[in-house]
PDB file as gemmi writes it, atoms N, CA and C in Angstrom:
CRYST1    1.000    1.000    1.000  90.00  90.00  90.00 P 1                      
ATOM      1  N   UNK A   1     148.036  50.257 190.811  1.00  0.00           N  
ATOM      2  CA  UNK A   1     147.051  50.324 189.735  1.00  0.00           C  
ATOM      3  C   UNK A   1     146.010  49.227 189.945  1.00  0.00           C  
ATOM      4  N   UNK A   2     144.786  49.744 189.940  1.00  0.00           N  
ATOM      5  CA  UNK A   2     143.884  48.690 189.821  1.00  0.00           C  
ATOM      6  C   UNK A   2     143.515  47.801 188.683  1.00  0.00           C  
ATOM      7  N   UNK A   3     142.835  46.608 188.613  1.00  0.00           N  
ATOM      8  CA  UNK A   3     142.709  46.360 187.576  1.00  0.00           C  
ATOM      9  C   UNK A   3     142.001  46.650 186.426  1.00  0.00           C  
ATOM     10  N   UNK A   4     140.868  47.808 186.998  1.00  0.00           N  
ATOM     11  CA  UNK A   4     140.031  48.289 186.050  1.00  0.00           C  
ATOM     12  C   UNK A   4     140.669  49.304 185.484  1.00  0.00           C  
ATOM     13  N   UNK A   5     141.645  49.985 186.231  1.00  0.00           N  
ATOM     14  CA  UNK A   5     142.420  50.652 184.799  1.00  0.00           C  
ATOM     15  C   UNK A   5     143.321  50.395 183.820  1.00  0.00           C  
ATOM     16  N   UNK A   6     142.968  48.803 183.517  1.00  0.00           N  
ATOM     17  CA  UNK A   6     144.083  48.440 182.346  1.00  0.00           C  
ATOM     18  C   UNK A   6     142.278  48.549 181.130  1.00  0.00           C  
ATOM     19  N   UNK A   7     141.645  48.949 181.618  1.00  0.00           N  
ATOM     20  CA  UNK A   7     140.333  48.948 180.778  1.00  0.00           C  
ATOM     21  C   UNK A   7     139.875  50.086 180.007  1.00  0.00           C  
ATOM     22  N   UNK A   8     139.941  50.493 178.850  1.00  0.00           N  
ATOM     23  CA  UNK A   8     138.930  51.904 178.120  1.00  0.00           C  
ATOM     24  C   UNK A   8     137.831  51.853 178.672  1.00  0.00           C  
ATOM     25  N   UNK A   9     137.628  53.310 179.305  1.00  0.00           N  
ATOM     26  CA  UNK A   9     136.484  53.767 179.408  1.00  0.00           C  
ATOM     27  C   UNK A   9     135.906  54.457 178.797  1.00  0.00           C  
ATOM     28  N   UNK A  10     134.465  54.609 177.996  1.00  0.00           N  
ATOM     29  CA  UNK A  10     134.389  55.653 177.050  1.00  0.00           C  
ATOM     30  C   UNK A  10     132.968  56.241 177.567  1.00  0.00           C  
ATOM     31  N   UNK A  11     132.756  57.350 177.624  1.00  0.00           N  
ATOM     32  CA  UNK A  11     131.592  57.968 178.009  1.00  0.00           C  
ATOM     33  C   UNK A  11     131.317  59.147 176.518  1.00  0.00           C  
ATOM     34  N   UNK A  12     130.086  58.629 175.964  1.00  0.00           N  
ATOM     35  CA  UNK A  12     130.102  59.944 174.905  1.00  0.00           C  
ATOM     36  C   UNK A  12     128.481  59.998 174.683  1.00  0.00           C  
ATOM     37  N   UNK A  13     127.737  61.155 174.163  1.00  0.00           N  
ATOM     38  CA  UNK A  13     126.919  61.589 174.182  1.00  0.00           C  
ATOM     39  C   UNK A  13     125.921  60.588 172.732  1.00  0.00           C  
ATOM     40  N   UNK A  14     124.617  60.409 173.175  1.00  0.00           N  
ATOM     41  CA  UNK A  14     124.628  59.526 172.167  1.00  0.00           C  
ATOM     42  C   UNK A  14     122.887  60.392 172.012  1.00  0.00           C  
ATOM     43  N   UNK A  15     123.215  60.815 170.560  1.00  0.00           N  
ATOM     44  CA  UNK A  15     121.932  61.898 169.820  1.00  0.00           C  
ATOM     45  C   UNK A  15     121.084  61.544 169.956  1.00  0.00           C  
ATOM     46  N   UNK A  16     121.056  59.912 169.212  1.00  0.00           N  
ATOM     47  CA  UNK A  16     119.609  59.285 169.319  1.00  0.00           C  
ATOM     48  C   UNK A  16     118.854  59.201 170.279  1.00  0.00           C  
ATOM     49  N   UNK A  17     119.624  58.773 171.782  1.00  0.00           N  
ATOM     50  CA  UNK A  17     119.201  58.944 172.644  1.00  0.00           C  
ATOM     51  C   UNK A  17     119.151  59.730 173.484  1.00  0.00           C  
ATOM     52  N   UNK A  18     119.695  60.860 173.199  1.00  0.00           N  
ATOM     53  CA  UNK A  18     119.450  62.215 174.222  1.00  0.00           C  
ATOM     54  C   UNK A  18     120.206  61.936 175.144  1.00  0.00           C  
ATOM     55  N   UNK A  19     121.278  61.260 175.441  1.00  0.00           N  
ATOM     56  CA  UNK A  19     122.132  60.768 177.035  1.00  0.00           C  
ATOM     57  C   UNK A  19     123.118  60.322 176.308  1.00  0.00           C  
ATOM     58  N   UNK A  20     123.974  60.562 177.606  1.00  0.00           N  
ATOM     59  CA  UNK A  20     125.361  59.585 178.002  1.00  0.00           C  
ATOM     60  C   UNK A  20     125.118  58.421 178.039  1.00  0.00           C  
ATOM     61  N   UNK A  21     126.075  57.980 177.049  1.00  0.00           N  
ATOM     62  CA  UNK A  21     126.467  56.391 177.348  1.00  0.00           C  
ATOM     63  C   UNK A  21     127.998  56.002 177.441  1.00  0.00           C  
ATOM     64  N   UNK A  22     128.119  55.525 178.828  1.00  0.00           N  
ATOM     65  CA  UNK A  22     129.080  54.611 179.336  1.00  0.00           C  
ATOM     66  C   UNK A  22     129.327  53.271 178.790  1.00  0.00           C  
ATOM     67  N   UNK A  23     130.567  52.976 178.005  1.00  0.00           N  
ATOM     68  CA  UNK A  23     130.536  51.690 177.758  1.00  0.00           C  
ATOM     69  C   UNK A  23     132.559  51.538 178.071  1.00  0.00           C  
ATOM     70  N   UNK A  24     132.807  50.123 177.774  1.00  0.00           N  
ATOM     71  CA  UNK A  24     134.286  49.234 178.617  1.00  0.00           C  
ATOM     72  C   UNK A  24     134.277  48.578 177.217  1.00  0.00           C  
ATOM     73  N   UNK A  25     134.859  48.716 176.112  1.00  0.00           N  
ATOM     74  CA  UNK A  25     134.733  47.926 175.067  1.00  0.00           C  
ATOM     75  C   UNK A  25     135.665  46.609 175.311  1.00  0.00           C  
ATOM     76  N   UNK A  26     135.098  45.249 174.605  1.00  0.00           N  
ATOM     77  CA  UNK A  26     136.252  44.422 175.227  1.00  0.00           C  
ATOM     78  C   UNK A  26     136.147  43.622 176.790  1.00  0.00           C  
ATOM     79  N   UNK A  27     135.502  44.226 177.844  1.00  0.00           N  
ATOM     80  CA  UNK A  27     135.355  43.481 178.786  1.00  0.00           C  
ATOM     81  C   UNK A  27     133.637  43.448 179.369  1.00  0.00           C  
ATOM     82  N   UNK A  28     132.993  43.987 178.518  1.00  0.00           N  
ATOM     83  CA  UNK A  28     131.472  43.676 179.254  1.00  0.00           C  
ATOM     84  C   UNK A  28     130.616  44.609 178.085  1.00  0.00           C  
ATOM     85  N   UNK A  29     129.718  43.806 177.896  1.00  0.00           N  
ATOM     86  CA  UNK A  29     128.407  44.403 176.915  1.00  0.00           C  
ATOM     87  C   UNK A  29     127.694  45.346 177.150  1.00  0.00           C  
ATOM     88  N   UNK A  30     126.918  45.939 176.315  1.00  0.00           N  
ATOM     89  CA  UNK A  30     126.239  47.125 177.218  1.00  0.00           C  
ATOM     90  C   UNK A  30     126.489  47.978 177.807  1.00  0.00           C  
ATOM     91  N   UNK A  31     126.232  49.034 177.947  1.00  0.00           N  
ATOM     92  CA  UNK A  31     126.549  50.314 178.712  1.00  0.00           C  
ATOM     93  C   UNK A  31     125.628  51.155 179.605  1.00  0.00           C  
ATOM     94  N   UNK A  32     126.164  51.974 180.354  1.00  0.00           N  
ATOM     95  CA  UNK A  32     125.723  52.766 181.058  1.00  0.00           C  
ATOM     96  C   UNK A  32     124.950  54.208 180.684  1.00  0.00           C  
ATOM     97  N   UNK A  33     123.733  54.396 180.955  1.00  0.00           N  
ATOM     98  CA  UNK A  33     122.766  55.709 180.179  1.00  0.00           C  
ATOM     99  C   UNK A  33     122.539  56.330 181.384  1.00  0.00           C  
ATOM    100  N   UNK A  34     122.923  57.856 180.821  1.00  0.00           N  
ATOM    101  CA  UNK A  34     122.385  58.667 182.090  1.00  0.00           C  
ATOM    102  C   UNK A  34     122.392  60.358 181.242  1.00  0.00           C  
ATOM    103  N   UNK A  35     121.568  61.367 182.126  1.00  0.00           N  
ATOM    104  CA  UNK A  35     121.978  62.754 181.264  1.00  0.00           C  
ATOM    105  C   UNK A  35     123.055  63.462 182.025  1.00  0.00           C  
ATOM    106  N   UNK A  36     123.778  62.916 182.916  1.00  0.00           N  
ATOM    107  CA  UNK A  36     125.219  63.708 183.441  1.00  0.00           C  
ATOM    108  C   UNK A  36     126.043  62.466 183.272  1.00  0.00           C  
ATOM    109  N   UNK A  37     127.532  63.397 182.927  1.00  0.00           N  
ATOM    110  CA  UNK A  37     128.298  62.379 182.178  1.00  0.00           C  
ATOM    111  C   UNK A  37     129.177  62.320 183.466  1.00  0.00           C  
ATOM    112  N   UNK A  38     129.169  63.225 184.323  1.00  0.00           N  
ATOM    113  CA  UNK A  38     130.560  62.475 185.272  1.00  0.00           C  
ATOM    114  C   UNK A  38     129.765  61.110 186.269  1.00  0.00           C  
ATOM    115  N   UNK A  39     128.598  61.621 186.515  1.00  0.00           N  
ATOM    116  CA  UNK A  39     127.374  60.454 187.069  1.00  0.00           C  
ATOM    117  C   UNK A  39     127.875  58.906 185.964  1.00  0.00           C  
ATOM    118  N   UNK A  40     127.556  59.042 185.002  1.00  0.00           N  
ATOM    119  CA  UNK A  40     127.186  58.292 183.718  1.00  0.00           C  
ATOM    120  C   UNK A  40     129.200  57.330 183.987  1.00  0.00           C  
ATOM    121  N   UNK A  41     129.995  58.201 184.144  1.00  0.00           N  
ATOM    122  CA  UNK A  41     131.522  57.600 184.310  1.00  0.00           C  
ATOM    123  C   UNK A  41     131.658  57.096 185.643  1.00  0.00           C  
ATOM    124  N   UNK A  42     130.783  57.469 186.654  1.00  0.00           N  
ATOM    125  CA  UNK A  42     131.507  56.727 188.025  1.00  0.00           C  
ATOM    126  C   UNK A  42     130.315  55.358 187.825  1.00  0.00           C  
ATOM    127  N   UNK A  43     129.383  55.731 187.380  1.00  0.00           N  
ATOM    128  CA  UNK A  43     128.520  54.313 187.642  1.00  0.00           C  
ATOM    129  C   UNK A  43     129.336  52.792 186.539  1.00  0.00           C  
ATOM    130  N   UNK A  44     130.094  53.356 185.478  1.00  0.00           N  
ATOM    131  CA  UNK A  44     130.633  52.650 184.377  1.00  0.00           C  
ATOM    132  C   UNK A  44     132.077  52.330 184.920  1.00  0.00           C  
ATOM    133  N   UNK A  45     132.446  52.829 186.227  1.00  0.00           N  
ATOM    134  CA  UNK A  45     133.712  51.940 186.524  1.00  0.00           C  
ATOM    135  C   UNK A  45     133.151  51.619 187.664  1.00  0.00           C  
ATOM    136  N   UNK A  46     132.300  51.442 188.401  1.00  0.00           N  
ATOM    137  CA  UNK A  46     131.772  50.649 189.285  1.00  0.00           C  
ATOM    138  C   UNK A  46     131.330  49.371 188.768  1.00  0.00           C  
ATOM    139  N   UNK A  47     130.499  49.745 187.607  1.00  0.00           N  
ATOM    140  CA  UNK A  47     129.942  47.942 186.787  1.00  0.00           C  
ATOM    141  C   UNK A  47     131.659  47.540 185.775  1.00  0.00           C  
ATOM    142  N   UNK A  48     132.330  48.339 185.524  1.00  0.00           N  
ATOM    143  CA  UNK A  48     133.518  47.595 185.138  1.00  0.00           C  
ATOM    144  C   UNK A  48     134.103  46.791 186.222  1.00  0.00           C  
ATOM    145  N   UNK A  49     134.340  47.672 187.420  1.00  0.00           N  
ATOM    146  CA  UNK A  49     134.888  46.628 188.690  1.00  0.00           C  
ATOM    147  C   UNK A  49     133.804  44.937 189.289  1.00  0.00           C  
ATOM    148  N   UNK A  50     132.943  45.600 189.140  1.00  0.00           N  
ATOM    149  CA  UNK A  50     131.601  44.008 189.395  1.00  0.00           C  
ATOM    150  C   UNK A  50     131.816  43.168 187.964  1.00  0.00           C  
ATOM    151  N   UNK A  51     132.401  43.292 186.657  1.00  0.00           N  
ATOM    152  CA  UNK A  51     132.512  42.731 185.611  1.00  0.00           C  
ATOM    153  C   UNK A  51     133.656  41.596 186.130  1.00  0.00           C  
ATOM    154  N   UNK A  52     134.548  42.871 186.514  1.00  0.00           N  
ATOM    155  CA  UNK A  52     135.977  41.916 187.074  1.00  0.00           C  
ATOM    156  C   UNK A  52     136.038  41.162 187.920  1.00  0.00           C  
ATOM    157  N   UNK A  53     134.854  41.455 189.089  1.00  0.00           N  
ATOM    158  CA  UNK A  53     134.731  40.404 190.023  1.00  0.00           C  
ATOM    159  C   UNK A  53     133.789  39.444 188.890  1.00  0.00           C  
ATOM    160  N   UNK A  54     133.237  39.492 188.238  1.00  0.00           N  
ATOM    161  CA  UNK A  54     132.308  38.491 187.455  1.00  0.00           C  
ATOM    162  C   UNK A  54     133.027  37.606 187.182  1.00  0.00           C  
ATOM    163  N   UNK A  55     134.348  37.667 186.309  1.00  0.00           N  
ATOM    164  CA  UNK A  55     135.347  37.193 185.645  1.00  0.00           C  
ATOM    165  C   UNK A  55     135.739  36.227 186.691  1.00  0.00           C  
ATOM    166  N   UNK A  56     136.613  37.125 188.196  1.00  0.00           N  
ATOM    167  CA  UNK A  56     137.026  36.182 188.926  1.00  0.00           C  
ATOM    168  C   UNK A  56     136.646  35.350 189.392  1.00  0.00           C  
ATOM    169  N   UNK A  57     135.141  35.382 189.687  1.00  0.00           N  
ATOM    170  CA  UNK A  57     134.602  34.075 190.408  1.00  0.00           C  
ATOM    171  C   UNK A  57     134.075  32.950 189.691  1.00  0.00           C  
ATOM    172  N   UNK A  58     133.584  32.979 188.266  1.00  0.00           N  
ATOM    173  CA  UNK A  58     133.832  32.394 187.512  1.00  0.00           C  
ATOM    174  C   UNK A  58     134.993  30.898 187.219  1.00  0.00           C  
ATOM    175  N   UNK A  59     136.296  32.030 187.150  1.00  0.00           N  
ATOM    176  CA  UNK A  59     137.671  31.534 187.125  1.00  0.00           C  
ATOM    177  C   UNK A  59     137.908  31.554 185.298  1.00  0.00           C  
ATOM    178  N   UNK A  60     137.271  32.987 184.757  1.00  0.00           N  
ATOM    179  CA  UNK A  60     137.193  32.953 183.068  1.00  0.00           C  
ATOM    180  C   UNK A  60     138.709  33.829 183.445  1.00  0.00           C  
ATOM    181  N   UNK A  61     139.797  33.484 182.145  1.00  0.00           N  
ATOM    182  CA  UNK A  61     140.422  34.549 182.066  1.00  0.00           C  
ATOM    183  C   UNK A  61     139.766  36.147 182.076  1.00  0.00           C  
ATOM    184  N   UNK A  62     140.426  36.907 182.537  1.00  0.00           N  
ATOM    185  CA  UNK A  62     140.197  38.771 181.880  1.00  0.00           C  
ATOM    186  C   UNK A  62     140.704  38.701 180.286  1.00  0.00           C  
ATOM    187  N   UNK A  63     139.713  39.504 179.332  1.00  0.00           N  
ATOM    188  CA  UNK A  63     140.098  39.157 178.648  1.00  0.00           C  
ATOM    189  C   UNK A  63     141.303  40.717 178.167  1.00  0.00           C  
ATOM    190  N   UNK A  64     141.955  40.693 177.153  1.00  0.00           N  
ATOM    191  CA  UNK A  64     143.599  41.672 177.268  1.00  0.00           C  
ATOM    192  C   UNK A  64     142.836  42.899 177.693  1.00  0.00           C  
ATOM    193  N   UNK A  65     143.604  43.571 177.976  1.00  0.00           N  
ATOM    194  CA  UNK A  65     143.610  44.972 178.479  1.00  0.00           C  
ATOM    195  C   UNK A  65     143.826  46.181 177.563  1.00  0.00           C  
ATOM    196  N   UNK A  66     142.486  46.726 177.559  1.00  0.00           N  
ATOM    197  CA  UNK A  66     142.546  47.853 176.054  1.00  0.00           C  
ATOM    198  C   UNK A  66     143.192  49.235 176.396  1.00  0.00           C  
ATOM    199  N   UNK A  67     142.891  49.560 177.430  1.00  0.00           N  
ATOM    200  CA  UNK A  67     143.735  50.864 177.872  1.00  0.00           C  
ATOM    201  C   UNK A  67     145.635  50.879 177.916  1.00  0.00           C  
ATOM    202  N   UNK A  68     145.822  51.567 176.835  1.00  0.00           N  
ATOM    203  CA  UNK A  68     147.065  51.944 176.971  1.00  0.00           C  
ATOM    204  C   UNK A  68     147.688  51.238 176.205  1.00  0.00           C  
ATOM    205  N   UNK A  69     147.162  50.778 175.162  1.00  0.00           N  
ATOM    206  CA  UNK A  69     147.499  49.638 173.975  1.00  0.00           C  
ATOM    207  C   UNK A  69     147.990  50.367 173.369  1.00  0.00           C  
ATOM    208  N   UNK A  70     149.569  49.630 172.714  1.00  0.00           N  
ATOM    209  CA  UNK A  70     150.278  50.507 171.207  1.00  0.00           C  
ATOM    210  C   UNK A  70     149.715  49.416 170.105  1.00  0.00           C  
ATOM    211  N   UNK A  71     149.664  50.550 169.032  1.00  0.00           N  
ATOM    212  CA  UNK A  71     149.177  50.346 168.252  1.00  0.00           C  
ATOM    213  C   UNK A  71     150.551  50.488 166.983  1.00  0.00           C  
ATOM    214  N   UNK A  72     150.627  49.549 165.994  1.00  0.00           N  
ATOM    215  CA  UNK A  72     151.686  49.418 165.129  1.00  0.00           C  
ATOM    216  C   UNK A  72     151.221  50.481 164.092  1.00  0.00           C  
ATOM    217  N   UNK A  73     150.789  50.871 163.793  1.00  0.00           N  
ATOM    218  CA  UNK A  73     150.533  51.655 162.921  1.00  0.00           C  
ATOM    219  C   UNK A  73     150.294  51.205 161.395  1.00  0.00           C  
ATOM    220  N   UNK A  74     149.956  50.098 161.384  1.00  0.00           N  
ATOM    221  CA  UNK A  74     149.528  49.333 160.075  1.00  0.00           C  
ATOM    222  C   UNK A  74     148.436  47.991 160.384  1.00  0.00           C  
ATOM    223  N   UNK A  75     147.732  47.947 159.490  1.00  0.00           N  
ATOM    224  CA  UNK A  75     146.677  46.471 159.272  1.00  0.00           C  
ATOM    225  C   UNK A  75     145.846  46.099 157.998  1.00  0.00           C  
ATOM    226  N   UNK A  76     145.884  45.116 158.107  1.00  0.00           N  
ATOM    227  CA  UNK A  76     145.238  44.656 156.817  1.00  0.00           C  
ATOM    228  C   UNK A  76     144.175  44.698 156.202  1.00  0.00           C  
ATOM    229  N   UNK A  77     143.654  44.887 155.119  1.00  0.00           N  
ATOM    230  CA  UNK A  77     142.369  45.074 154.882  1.00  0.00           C  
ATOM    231  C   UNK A  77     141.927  44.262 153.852  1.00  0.00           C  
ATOM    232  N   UNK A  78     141.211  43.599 153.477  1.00  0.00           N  
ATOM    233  CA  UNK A  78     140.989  42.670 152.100  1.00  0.00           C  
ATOM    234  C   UNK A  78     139.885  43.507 151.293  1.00  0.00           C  
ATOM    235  N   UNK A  79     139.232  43.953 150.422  1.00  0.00           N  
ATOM    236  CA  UNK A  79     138.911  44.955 149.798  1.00  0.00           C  
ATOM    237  C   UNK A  79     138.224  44.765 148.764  1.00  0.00           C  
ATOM    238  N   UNK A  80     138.690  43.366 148.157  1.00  0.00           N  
ATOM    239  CA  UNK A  80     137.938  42.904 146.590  1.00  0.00           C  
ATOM    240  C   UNK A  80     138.718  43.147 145.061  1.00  0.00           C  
ATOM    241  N   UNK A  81     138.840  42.672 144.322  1.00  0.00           N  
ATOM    242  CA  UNK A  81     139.526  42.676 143.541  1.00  0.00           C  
ATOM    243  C   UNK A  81     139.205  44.199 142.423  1.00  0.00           C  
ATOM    244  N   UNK A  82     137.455  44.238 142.587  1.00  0.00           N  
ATOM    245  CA  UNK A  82     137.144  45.494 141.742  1.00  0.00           C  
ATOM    246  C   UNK A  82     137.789  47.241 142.664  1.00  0.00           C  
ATOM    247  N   UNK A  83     137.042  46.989 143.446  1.00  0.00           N  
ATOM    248  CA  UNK A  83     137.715  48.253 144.860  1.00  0.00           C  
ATOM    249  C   UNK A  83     139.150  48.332 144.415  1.00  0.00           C  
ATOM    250  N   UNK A  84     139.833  47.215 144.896  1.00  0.00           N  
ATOM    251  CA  UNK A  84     141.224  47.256 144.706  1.00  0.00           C  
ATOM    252  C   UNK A  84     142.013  48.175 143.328  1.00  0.00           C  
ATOM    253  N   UNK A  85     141.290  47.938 141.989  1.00  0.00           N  
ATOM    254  CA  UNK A  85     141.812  48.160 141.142  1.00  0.00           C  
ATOM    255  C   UNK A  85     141.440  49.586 141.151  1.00  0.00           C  
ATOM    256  N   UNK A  86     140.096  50.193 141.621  1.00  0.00           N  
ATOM    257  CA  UNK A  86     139.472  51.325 141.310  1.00  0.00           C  
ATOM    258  C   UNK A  86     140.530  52.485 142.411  1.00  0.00           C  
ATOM    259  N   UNK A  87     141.157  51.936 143.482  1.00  0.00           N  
ATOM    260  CA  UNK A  87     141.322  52.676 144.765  1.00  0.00           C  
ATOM    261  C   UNK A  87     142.794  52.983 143.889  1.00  0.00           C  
ATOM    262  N   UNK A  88     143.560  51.620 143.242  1.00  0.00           N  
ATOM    263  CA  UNK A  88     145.120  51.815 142.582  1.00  0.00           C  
ATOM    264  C   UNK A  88     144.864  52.982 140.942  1.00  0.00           C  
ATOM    265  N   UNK A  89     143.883  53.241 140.418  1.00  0.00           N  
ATOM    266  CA  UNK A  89     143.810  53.743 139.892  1.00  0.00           C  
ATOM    267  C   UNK A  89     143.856  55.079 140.362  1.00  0.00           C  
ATOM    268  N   UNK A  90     142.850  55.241 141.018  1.00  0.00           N  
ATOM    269  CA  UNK A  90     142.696  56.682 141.583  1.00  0.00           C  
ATOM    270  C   UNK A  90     144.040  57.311 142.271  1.00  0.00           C  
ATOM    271  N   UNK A  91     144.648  55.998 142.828  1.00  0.00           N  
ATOM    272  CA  UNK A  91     146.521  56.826 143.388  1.00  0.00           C  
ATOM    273  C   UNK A  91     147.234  57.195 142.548  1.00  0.00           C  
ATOM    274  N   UNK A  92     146.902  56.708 141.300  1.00  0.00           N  
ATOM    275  CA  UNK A  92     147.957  56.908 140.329  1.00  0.00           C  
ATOM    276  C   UNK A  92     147.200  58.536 139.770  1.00  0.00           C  
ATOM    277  N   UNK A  93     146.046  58.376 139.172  1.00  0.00           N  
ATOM    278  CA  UNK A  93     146.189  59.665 139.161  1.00  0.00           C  
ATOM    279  C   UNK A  93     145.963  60.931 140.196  1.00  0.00           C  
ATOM    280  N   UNK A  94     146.162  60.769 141.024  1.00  0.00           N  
ATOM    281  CA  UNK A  94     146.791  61.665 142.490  1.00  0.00           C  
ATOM    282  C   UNK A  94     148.009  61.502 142.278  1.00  0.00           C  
ATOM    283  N   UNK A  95     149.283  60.998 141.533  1.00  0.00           N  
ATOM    284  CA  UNK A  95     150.270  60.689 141.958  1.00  0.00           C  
ATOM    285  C   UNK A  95     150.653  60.183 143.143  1.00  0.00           C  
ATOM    286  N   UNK A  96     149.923  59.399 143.967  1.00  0.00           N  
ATOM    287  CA  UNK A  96     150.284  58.780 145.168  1.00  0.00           C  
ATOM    288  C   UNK A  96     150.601  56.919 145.439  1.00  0.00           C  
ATOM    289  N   UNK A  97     151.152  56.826 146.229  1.00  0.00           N  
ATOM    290  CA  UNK A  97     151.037  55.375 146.406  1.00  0.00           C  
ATOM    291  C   UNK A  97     149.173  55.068 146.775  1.00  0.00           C  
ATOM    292  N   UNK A  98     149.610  53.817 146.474  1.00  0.00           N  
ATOM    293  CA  UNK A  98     148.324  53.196 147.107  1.00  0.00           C  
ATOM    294  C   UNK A  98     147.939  53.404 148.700  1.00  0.00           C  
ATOM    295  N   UNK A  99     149.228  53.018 149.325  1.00  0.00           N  
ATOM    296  CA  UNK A  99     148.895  53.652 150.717  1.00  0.00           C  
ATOM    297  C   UNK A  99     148.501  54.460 151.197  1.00  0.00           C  
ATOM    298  N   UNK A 100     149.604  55.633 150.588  1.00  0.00           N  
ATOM    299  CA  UNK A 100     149.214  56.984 151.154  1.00  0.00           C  
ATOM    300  C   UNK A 100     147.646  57.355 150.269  1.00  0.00           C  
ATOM    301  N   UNK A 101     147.085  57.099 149.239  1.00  0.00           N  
ATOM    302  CA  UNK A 101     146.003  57.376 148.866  1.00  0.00           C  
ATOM    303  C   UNK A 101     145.012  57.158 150.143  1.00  0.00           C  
ATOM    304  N   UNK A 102     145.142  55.803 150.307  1.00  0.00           N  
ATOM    305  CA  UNK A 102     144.200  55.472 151.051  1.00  0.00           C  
ATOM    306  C   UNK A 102     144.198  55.907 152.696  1.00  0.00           C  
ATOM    307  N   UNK A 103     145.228  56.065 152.578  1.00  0.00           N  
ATOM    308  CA  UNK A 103     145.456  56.778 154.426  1.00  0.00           C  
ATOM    309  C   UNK A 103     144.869  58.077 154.457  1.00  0.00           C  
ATOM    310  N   UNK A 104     144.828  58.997 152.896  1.00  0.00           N  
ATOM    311  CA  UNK A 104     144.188  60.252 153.050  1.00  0.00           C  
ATOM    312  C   UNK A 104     142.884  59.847 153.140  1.00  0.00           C  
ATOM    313  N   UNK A 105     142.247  58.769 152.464  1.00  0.00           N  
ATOM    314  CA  UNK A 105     140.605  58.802 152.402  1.00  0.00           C  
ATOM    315  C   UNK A 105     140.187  58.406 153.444  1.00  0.00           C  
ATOM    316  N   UNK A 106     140.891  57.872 154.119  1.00  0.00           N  
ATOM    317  CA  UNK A 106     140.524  57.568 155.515  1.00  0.00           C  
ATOM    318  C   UNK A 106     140.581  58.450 156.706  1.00  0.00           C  
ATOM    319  N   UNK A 107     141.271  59.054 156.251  1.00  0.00           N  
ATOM    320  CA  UNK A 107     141.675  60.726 157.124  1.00  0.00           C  
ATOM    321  C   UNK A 107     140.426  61.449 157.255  1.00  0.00           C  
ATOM    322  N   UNK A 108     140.330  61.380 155.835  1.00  0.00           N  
ATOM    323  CA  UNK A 108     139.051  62.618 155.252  1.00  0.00           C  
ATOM    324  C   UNK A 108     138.087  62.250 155.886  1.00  0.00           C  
ATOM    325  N   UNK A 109     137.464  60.760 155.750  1.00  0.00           N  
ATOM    326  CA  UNK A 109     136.506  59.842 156.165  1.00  0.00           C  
ATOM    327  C   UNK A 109     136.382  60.206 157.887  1.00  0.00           C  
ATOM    328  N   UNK A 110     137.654  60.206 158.798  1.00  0.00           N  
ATOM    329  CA  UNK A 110     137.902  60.248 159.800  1.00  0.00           C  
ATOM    330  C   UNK A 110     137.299  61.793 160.215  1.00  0.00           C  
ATOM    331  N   UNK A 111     137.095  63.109 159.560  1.00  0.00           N  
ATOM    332  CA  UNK A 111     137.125  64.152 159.757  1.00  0.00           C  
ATOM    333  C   UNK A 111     136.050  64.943 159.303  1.00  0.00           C  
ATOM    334  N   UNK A 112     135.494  63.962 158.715  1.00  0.00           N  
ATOM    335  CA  UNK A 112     133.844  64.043 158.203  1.00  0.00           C  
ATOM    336  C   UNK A 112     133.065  63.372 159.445  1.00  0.00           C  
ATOM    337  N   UNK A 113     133.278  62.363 159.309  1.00  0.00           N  
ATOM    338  CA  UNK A 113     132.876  61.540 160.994  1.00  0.00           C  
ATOM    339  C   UNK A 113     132.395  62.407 162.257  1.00  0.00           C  
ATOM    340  N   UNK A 114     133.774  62.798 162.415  1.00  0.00           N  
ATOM    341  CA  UNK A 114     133.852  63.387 163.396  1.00  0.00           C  
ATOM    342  C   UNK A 114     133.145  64.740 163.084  1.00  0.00           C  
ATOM    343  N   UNK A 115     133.004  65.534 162.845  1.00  0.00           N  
ATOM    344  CA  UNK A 115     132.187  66.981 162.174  1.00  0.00           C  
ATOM    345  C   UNK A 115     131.053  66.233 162.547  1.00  0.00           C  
ATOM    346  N   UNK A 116     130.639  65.321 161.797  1.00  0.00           N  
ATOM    347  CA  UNK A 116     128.848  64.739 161.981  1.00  0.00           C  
ATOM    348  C   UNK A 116     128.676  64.224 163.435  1.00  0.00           C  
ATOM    349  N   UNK A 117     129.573  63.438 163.961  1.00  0.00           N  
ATOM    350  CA  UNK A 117     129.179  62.741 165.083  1.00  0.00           C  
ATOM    351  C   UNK A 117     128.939  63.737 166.144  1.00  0.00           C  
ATOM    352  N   UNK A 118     129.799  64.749 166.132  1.00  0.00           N  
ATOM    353  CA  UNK A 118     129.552  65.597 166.938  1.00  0.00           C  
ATOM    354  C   UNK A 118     128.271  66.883 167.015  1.00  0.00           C  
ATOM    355  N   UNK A 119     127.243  66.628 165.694  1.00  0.00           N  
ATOM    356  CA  UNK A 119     126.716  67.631 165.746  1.00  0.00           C  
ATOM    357  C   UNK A 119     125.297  67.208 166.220  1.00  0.00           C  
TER     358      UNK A 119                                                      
END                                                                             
């Protein structure tokens, strides 16, 4: 395994700009623009690999490795004391916990997103 594949690569279509953009979240700024996306992915692990040589000659740590990360399935959120009360209200009348309330609105949130981002 090389070392650029302990890295996310993300290539996705970006509206505003009419193109692909290549980006490495986590190990280098900026991304890669192009209107073909497999073009747009080999040029974005070529500048991920020159990142890594960046790193090494330097002598900076790499910083962790995002590809292939578990994820616990919980995190914290701080929210505000008014939110807070308005979000525990609303579970209660859903009959839900607070959690699961909020894991659906985030779902929903998640699936609206996605519908828009993609159009």
């Amino acid at each position: 395994m090389k070392t650029s594949d302990r890295y996310l690569k993300i290539v996705e279509w970006a509206e505003e700009d009419q193109c692909y953009v290549g980006t490495c979240p986590g190990l280098m700024s900026g991304g890669i623009h192009g209107d073909d996306e497999a073009a747009v992915y080999r040029e974005l692990c070529q500048a991920v690999d020159e990142w890594i040589d960046i790193y090494k000659k330097d002598g900076t740590p790499l910083p962790a490795a995002t590809a292939g990360k578990e994820y616990s399935g919980k995190f914290v959120i701080r929210v505000g004391k008014d939110l807070h009360k308005v979000l525990a209200i609303d579970a209660m009348r859903h009959g839900e916990s607070l959690n699961a309330y909020c894991v659906q609105l985030l779902c929903e949130e998640r699936a609206r997103y996605g519908e828009n981002h993609e159009q």
